[in-house]
Backbone bond lengths (Angstrom), bond angles and torsions (degrees), N, CA, C in turn:
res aa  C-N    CA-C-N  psi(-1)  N-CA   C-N-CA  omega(-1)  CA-C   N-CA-C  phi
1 X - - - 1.454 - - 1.513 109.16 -
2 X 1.295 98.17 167.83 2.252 97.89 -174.95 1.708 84.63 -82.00
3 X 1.602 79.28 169.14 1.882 100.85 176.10 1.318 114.80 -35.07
4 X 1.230 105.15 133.70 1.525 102.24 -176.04 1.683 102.31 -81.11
5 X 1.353 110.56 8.37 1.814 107.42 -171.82 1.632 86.59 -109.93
6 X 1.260 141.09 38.49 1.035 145.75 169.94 1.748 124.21 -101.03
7 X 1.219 115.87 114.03 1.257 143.56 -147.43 1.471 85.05 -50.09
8 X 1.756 128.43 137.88 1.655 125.69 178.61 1.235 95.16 -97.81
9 X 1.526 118.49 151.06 1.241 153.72 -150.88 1.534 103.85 -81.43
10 X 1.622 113.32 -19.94 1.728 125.81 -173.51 1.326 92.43 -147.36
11 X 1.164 117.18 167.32 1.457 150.24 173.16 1.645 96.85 -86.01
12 X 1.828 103.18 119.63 1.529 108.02 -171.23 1.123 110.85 -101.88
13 X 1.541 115.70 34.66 1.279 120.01 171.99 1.472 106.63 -111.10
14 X 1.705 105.85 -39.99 1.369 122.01 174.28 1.818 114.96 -47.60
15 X 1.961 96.74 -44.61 1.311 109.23 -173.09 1.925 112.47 -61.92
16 X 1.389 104.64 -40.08 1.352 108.31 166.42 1.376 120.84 -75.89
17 X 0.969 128.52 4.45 1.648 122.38 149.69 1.448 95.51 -92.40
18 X 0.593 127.68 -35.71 1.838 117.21 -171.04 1.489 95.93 -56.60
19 X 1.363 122.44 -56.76 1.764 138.35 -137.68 1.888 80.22 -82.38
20 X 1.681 116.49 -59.44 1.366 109.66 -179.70 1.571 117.79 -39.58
21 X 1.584 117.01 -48.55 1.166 128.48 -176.06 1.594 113.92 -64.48
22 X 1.637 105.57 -33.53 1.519 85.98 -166.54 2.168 104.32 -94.92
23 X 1.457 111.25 9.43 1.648 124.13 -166.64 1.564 98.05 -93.64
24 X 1.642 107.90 -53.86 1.570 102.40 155.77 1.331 135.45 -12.65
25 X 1.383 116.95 -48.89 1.293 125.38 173.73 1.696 137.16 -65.46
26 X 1.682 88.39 -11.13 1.658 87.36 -161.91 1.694 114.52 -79.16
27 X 1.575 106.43 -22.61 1.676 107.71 -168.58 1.508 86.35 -78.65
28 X 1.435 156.00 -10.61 1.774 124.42 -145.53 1.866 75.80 -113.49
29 X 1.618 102.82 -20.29 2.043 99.55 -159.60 1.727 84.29 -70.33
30 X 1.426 120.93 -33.47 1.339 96.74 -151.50 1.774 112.13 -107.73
31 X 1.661 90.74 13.83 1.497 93.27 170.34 1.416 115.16 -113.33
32 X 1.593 101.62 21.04 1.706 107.73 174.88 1.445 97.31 -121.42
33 X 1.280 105.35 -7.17 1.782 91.47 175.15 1.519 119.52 -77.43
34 X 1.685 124.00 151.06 1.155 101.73 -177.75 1.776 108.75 -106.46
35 X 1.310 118.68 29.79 1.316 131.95 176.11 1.544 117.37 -70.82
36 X 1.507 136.13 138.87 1.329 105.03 164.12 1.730 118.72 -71.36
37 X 1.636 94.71 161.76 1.689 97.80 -176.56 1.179 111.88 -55.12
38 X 1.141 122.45 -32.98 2.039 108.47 163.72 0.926 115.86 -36.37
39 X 1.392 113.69 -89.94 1.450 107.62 176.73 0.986 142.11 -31.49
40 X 1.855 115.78 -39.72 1.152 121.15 172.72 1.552 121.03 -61.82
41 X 1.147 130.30 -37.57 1.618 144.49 -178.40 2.247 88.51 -86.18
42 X 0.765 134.24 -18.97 1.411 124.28 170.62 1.909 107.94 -81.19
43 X 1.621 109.16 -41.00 0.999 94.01 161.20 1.650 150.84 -45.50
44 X 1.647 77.17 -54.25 1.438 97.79 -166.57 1.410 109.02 -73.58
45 X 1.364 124.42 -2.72 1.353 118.22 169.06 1.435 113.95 -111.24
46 X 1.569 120.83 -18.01 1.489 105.97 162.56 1.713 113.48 -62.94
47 X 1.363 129.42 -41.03 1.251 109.34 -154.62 1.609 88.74 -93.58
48 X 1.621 136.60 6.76 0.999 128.90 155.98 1.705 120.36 -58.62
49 X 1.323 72.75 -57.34 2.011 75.15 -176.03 1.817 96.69 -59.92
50 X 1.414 111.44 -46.69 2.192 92.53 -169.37 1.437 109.40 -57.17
51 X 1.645 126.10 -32.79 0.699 124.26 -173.41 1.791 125.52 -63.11
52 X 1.617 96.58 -18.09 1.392 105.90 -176.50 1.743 121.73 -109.90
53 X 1.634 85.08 -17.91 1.801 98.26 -169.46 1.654 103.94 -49.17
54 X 1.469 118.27 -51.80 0.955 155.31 -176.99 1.656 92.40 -17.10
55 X 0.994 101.97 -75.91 1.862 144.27 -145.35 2.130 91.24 -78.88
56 X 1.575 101.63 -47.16 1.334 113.52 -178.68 1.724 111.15 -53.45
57 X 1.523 91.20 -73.63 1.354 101.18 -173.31 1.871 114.94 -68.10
58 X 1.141 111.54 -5.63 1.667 97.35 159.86 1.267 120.24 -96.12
59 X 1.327 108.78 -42.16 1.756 115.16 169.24 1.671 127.90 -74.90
60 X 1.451 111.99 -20.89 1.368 139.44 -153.47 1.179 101.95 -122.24
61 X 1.157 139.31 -1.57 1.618 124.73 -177.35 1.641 123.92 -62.47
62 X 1.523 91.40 -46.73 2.144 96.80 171.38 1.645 105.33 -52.46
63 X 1.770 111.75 -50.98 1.293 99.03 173.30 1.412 139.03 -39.38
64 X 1.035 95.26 -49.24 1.728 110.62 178.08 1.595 108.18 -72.24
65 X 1.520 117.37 -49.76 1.925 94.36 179.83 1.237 108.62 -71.27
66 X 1.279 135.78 -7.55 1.504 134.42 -171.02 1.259 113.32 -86.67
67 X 1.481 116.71 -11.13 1.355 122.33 177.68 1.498 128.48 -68.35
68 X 1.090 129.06 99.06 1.627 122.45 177.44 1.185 112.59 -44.84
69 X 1.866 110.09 156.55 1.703 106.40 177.15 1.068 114.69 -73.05
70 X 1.349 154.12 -4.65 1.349 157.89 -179.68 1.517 93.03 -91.97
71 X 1.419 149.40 -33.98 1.200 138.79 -171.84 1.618 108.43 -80.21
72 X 1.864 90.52 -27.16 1.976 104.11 -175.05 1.639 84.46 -62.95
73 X 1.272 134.46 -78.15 1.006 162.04 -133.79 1.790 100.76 -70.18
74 X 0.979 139.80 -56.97 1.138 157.29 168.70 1.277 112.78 -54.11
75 X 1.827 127.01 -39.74 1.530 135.95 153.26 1.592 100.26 -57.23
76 X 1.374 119.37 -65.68 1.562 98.64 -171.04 1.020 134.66 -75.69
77 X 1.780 126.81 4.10 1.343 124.16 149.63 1.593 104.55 -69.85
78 X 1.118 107.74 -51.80 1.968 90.38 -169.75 2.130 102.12 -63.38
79 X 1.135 108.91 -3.01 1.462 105.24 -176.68 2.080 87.83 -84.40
80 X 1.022 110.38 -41.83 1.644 110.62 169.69 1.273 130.15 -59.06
81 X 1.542 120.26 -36.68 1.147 116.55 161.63 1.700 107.59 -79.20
82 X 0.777 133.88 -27.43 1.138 120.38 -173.62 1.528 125.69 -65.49
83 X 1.331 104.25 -24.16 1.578 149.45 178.48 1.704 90.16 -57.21
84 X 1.475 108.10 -90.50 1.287 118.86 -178.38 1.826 128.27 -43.30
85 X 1.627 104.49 -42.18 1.594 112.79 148.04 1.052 89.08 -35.12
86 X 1.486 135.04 -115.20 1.526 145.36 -116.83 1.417 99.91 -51.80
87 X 1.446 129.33 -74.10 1.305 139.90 -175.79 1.433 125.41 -33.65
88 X 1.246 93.28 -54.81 1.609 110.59 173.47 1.821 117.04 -65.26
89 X 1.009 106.63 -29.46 1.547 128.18 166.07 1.220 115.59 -56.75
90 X 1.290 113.28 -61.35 1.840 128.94 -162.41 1.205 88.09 -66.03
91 X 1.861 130.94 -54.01 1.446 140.94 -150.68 1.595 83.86 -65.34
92 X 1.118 160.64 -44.43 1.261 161.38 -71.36 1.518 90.39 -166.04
93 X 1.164 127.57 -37.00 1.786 116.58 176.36 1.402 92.05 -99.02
94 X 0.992 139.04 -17.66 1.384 114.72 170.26 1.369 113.02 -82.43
95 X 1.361 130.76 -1.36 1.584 123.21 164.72 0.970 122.88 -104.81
96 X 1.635 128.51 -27.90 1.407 126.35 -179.57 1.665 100.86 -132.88
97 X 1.540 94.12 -178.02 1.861 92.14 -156.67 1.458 109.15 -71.08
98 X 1.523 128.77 174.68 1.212 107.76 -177.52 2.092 113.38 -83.19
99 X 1.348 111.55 -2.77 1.268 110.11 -168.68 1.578 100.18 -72.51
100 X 1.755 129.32 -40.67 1.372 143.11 -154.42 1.710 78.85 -84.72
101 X 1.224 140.46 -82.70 1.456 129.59 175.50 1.469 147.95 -13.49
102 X 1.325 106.19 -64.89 1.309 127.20 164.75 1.894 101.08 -51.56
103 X 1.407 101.98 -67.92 1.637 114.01 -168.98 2.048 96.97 -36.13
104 X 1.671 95.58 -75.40 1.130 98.59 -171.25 1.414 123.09 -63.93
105 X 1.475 115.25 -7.90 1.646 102.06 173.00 1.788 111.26 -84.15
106 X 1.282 97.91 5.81 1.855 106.42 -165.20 1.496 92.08 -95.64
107 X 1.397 127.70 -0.36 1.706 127.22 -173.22 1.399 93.89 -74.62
108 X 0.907 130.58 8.44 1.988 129.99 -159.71 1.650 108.24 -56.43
109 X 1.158 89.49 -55.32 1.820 93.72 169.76 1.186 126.21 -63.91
110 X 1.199 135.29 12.10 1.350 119.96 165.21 1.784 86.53 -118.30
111 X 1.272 129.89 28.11 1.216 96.59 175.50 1.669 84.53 -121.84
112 X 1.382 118.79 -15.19 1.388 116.61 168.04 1.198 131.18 -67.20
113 X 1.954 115.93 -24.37 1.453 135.39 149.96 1.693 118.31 -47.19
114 X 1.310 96.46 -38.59 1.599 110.17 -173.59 1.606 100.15 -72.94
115 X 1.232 110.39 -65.79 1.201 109.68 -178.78 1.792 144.18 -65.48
116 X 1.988 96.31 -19.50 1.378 102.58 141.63 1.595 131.71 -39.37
117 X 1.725 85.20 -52.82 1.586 94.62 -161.62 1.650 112.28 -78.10
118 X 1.396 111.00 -16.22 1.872 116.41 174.31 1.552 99.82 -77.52
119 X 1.191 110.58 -47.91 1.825 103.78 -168.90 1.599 117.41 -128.03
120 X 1.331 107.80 21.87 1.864 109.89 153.37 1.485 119.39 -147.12
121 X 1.550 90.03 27.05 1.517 126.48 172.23 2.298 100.58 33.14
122 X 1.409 105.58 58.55 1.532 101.39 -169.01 1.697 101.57 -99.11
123 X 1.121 108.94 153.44 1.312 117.27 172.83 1.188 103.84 -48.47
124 X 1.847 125.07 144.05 1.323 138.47 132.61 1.528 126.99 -90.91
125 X 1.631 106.92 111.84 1.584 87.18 -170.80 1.653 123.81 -74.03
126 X 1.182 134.09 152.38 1.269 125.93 -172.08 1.452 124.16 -37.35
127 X 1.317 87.74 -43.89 2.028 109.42 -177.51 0.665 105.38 -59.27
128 X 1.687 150.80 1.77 1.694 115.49 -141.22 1.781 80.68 -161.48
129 X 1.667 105.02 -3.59 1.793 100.21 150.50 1.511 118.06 -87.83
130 X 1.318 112.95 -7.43 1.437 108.62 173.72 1.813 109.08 -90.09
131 X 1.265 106.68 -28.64 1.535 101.89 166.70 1.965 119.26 -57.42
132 X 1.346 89.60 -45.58 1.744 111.21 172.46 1.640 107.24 -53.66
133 X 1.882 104.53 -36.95 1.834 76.70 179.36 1.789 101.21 -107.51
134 X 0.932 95.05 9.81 1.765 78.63 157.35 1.090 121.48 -104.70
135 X 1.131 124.17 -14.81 2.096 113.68 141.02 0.867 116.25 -48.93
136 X 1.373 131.47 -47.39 1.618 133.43 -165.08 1.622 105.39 -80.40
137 X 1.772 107.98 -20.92 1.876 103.62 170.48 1.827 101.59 -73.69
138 X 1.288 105.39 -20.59 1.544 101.09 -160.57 1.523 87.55 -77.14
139 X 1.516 122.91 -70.77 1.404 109.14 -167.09 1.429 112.02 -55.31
140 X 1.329 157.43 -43.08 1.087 129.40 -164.37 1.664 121.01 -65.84
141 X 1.366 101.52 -21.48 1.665 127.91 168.65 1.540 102.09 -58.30
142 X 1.219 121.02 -45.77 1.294 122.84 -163.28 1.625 92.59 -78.31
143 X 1.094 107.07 -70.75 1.843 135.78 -176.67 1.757 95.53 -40.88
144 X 0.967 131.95 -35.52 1.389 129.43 162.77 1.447 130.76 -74.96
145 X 1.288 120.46 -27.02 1.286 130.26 -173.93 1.580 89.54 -68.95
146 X 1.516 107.43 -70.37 1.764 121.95 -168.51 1.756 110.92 -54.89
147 X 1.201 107.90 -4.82 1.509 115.77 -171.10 1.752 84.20 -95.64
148 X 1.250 124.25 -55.23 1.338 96.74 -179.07 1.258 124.61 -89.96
149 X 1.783 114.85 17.83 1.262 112.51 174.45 2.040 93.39 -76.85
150 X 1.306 91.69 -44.37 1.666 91.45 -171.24 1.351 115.83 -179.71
151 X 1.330 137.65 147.81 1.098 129.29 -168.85 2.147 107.72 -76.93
152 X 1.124 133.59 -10.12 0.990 111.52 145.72 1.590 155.97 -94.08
153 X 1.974 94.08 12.95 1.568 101.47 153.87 1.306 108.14 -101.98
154 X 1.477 123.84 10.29 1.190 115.92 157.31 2.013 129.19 -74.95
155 X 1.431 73.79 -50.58 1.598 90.79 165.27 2.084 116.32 -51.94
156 X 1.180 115.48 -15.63 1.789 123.90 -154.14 1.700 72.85 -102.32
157 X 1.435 116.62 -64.97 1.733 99.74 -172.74 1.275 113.49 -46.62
158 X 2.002 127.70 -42.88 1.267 108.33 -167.98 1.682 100.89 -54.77
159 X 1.155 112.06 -49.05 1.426 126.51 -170.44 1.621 111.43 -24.36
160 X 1.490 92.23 -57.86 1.788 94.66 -171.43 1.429 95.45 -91.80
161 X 1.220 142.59 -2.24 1.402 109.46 152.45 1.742 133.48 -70.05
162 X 1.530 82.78 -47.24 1.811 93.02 148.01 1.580 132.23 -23.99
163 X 1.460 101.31 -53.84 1.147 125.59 -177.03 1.424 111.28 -66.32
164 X 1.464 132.33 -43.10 1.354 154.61 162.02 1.421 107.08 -46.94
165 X 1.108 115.53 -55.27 1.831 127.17 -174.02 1.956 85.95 -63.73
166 X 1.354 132.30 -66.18 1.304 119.34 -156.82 1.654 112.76 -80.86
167 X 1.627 113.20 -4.85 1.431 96.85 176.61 1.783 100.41 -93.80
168 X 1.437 108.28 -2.26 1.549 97.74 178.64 1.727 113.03 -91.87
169 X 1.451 108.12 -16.02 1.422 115.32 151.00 1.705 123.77 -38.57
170 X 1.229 84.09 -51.50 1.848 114.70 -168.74 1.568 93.88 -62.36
171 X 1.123 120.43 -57.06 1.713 140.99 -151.07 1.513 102.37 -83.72
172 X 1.661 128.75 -38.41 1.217 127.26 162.60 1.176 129.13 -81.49
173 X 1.793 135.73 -17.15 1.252 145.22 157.35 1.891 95.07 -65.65
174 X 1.093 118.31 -64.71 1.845 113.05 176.58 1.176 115.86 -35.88
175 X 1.305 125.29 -60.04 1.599 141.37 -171.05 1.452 98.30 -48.94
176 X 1.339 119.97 -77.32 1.781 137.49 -174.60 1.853 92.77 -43.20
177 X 1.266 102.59 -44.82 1.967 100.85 -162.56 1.626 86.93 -75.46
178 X 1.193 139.63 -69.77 1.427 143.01 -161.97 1.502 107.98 -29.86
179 X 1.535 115.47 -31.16 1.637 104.36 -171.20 1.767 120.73 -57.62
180 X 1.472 92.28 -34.43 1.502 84.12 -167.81 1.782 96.95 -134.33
181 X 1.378 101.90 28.53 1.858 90.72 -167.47 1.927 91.08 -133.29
182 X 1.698 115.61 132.32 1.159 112.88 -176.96 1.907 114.45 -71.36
183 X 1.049 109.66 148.87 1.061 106.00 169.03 1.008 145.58 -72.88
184 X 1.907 120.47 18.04 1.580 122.65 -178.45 1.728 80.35 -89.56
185 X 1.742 108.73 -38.91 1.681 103.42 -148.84 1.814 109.05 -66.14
186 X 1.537 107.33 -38.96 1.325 117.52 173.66 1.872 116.94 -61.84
187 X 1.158 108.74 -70.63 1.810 97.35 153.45 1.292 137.48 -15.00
188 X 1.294 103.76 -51.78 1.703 101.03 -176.60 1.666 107.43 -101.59
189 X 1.136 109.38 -11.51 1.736 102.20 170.79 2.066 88.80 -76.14
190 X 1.200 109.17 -56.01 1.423 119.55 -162.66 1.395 111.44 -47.88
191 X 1.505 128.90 -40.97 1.062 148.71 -163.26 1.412 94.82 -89.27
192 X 1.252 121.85 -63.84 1.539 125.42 -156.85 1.825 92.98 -66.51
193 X 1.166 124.38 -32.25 1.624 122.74 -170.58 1.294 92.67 -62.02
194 X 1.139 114.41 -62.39 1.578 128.19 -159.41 1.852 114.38 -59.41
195 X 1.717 116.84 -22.08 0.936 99.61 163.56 1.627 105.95 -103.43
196 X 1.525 147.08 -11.54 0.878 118.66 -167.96 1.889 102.96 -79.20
197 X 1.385 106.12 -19.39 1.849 117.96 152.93 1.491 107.12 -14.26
198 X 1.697 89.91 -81.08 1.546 99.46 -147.43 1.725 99.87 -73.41
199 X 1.471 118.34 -36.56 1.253 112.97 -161.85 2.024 106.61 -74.09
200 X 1.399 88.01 -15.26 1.747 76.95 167.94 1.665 123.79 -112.41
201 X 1.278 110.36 32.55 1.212 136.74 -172.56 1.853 94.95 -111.17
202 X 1.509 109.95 -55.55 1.148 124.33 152.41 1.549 129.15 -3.24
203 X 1.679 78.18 -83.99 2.081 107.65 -175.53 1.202 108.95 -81.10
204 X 1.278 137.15 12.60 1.494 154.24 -160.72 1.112 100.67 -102.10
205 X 1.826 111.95 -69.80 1.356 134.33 176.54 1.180 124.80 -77.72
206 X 1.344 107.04 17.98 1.278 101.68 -172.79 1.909 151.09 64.50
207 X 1.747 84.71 -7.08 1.295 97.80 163.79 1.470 142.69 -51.12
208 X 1.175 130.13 142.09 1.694 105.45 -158.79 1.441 101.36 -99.10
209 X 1.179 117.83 150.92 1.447 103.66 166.46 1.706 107.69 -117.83
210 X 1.434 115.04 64.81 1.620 137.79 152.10 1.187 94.70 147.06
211 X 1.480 94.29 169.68 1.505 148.76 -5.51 1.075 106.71 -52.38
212 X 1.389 132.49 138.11 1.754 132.77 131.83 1.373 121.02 -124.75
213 X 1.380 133.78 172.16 1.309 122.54 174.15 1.117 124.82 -66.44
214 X 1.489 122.22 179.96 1.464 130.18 166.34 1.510 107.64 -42.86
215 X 1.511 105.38 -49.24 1.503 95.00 -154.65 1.306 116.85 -84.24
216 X 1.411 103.74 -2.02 1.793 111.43 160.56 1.374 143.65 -58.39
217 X 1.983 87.43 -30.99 1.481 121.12 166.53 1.039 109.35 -46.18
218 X 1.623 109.59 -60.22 1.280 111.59 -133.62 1.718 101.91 -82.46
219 X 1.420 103.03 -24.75 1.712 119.01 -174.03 1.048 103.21 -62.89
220 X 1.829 118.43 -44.81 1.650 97.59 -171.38 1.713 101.84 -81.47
221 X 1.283 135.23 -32.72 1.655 129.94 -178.48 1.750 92.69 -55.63
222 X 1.090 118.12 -42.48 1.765 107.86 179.16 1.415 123.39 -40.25
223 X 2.067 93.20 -60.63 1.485 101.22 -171.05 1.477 98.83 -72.88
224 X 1.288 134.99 -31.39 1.632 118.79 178.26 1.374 120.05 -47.27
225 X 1.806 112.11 -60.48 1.353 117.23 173.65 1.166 113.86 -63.41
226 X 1.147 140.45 -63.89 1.751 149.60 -150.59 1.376 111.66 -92.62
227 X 1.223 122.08 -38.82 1.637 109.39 177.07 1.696 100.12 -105.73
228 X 1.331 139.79 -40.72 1.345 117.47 179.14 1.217 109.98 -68.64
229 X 1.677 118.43 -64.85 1.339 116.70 -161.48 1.407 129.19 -75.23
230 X 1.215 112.26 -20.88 1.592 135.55 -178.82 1.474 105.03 -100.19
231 X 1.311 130.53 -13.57 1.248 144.26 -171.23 1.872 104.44 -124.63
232 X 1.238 99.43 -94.82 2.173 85.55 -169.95 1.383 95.28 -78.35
233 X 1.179 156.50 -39.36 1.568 126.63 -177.76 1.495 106.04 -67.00
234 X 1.399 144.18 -0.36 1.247 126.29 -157.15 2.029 85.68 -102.93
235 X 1.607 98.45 -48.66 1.197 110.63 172.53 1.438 109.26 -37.24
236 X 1.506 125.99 -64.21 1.615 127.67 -179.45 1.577 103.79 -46.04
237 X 1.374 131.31 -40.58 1.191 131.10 -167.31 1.229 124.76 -65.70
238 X 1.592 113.54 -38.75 1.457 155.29 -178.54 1.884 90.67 -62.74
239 X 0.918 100.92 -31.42 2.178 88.92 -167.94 1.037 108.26 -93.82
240 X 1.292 123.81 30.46 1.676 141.67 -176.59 1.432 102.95 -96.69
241 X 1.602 114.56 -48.78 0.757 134.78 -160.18 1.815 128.61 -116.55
242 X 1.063 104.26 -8.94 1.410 127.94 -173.53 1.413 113.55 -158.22
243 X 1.518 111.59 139.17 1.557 126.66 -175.41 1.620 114.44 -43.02
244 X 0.782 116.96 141.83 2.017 116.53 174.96 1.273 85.95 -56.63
245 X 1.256 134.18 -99.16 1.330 144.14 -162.82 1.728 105.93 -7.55
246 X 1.149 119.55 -59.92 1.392 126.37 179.63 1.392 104.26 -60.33
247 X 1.407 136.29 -24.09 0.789 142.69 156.60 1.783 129.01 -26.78
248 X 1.991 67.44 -95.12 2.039 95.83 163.59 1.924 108.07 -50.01
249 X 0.602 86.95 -22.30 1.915 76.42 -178.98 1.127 113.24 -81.64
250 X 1.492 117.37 -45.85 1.497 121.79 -179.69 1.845 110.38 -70.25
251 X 1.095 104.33 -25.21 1.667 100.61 166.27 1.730 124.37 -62.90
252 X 1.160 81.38 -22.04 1.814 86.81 179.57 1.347 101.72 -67.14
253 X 1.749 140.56 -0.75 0.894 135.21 172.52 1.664 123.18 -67.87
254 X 1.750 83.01 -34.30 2.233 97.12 -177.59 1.396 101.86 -68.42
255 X 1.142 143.17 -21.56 1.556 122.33 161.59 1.572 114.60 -38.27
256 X 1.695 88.00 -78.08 1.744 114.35 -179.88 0.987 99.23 -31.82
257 X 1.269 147.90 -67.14 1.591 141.94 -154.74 1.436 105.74 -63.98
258 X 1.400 109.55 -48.25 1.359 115.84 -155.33 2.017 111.58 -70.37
259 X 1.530 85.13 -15.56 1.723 94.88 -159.44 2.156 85.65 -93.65
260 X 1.472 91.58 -13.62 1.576 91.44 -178.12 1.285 110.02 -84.70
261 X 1.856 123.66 -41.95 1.239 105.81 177.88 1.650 123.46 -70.58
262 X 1.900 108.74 -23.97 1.372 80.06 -159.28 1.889 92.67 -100.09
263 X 1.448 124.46 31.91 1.100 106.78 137.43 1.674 138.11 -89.08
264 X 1.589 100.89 -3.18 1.950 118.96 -176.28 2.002 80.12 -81.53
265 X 1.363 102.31 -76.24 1.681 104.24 -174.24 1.168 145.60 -50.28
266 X 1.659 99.86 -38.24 1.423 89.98 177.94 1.930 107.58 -126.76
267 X 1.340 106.39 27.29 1.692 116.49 -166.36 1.562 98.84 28.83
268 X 1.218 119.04 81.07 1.520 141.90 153.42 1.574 108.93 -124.42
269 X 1.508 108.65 96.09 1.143 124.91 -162.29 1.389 96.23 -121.89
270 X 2.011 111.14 124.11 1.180 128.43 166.31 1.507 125.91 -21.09
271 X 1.549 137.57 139.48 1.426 121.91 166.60 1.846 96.27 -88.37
272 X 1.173 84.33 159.26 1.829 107.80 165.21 2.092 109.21 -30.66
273 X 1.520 91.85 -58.95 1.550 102.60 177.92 1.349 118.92 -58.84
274 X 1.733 106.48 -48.35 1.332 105.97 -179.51 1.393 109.22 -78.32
275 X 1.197 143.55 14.47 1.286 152.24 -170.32 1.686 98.93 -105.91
276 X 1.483 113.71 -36.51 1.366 125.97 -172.41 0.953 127.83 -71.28
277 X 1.982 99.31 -39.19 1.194 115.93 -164.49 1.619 108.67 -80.06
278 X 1.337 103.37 -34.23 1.284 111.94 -167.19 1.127 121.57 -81.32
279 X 1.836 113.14 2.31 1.376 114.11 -174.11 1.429 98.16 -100.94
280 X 1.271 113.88 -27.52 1.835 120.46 164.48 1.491 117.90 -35.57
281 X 1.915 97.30 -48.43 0.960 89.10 -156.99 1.511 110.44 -97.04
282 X 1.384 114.80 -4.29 1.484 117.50 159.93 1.149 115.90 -70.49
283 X 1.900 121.45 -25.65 1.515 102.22 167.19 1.206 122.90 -83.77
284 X 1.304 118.08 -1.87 1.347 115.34 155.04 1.667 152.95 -69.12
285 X 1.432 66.23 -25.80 1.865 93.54 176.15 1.337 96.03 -97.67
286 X 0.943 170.77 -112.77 1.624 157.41 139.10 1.320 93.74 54.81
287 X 1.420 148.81 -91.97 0.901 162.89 -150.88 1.683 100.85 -47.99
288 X 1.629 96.76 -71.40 1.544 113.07 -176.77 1.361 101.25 -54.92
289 X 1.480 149.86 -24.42 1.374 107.66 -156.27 1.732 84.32 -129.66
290 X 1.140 115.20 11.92 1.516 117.27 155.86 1.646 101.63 -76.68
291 X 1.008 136.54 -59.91 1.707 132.11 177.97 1.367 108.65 -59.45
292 X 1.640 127.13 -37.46 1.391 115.00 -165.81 1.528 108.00 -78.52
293 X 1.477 126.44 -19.42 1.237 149.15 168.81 1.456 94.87 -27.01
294 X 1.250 123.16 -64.98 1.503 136.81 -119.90 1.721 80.30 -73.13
295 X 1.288 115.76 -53.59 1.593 136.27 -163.45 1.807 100.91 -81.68
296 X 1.420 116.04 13.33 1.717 104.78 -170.39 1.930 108.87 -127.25
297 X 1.213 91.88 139.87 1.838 105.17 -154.54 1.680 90.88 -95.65
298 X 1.029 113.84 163.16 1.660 119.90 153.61 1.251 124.56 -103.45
299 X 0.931 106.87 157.12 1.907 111.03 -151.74 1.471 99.54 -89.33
300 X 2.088 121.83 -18.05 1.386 127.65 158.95 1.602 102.65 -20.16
301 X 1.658 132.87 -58.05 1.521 136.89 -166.65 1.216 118.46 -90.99
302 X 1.487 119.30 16.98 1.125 116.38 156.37 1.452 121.24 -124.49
303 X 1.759 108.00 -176.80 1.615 93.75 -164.97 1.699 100.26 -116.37
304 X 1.380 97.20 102.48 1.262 111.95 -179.24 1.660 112.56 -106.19
């Protein structure tokens, strides 16, 4: 890739409102689709990867033969967890509301703190375990409300916490690969794992992948362009140039949106609790990645 001290083509602050704006979209696209969430998370990553192979293999080709097999190998487990995120997610707005979902699948960072600290043995600073348990006051607040709504929006929170644990899988295999590996070559191993994942997880179970309607089409070409590529690849692009942390903070925005559209679209309007819970748990996450900041580099100084 050119110098990484090379002036970016957009304003990467601008680009993360874009990426917030276009991630917003994915919980209301995939609770109006009438596909199962397999499919739907198999979609959205096949026409991700065609949509990008394209772009990879003309611009990206040195990337990709230059890649060691442990870097191949290391992309297609996080292309596996990433797999299991999505699925487990979608299953998860179709049982509980989208405000308890979204919120709790956004806990990701403290499970990526956790998991630094089990297997790249990194400091936790003191401060930023009290942010960790006021997420954990927010979800059980949340996780309680839906428990007495019913035991299957209880079951949709375990879901998206689940879901949280495997995109921070995803997010700590990336991080370790990002130091020295470009990002067309990691993407398209990452991407392409992740759908040949889901789509044979798919044909396994027997799930069909058609007939569906038009407007099924159009949801998964949406979430490919607008919430992966315009949304988490823009995000990967963004840490070139700006701290993760600034990152993770500005994501706390795709809740907000999401709890905004599908109360304009589908009048699914927050309860009091889940309103409570979720403000816990934004001051928690707020909290945590204001302290983890202090200790976090930008990827501008490295050679990615």
């Amino acid at each position: 890739m050119s110098d990484t001290t090379t002036k970016p083509w957009i304003n990467p602050y601008l680009a993360i409102l874009v990426g917030v704006f276009a991630v917003s979209f994915s919980s209301i696209l995939v609770r109006v689709c009438t596909a199962p969430p397999l499919v739907i998370a198999a979609y959205r990553l096949i026409f991700t990867f065609c949509f990008l192979a394209p772009f990879t293999l003309w611009g990206g080709a040195p990337a990709l033969r230059g890649m060691t097999s442990r870097q191949v190998w290391l992309s297609a487990a996080s292309g596996v967890f990433l797999a299991l995120h999505f699925v487990t997610w979608f299953i998860s707005l179709k049982y509980t509301s989208i405000a308890s979902s979204v919120v709790l699948v956004t806990t990701q960072p403290l499970f990526v703190v956790l998991g630094s600290w089990i297997f790249f043995k990194e400091r936790v600073p003191r401060k930023a375990l009290y942010g960790c348990f006021l997420a954990f006051v927010g979800s059980v607040v949340i996780g309680a409300t839906d428990f007495q709504v019913g035991e299957r929006a209880f079951v949709g929170d375990l879901l998206a916490l689940f879901a949280a644990v495997m995109v921070s899988g995803y997010l700590l295999i990336g991080r370790r690969l990002r130091h020295g590996l470009p990002l067309t070559g990691y993407t398209f191993v990452t991407y392409g794992a992740s759908a040949i994942t889901l789509s044979a997880a798919a044909a396994t179970g027997g799930v069909p992948f058609y007939p569906y309607p038009g407007q099924d089409w159009l949801i998964f070409v949406a979430l490919a362009l607008v919430c992966t590529i315009l949304g988490h690849t823009v995000f990967n692009w963004v840490l070139r140039y700006v701290q993760a942390s600034v990152v993770s903070v500005s994501i706390l925005g795709e809740p907000l949106g999401a709890i905004l559209w599908a109360a304009v679209f589908l009048g699914e309007n927050p309860t009091v609790r889940q309103t409570i819970g979720g403000t816990i748990i934004f001051a928690g996450l707020f909290l945590f990645t204001r302290v983890t900041a202090k200790t976090d580099k930008p990827l501008a100084t490295e050679k990615i």
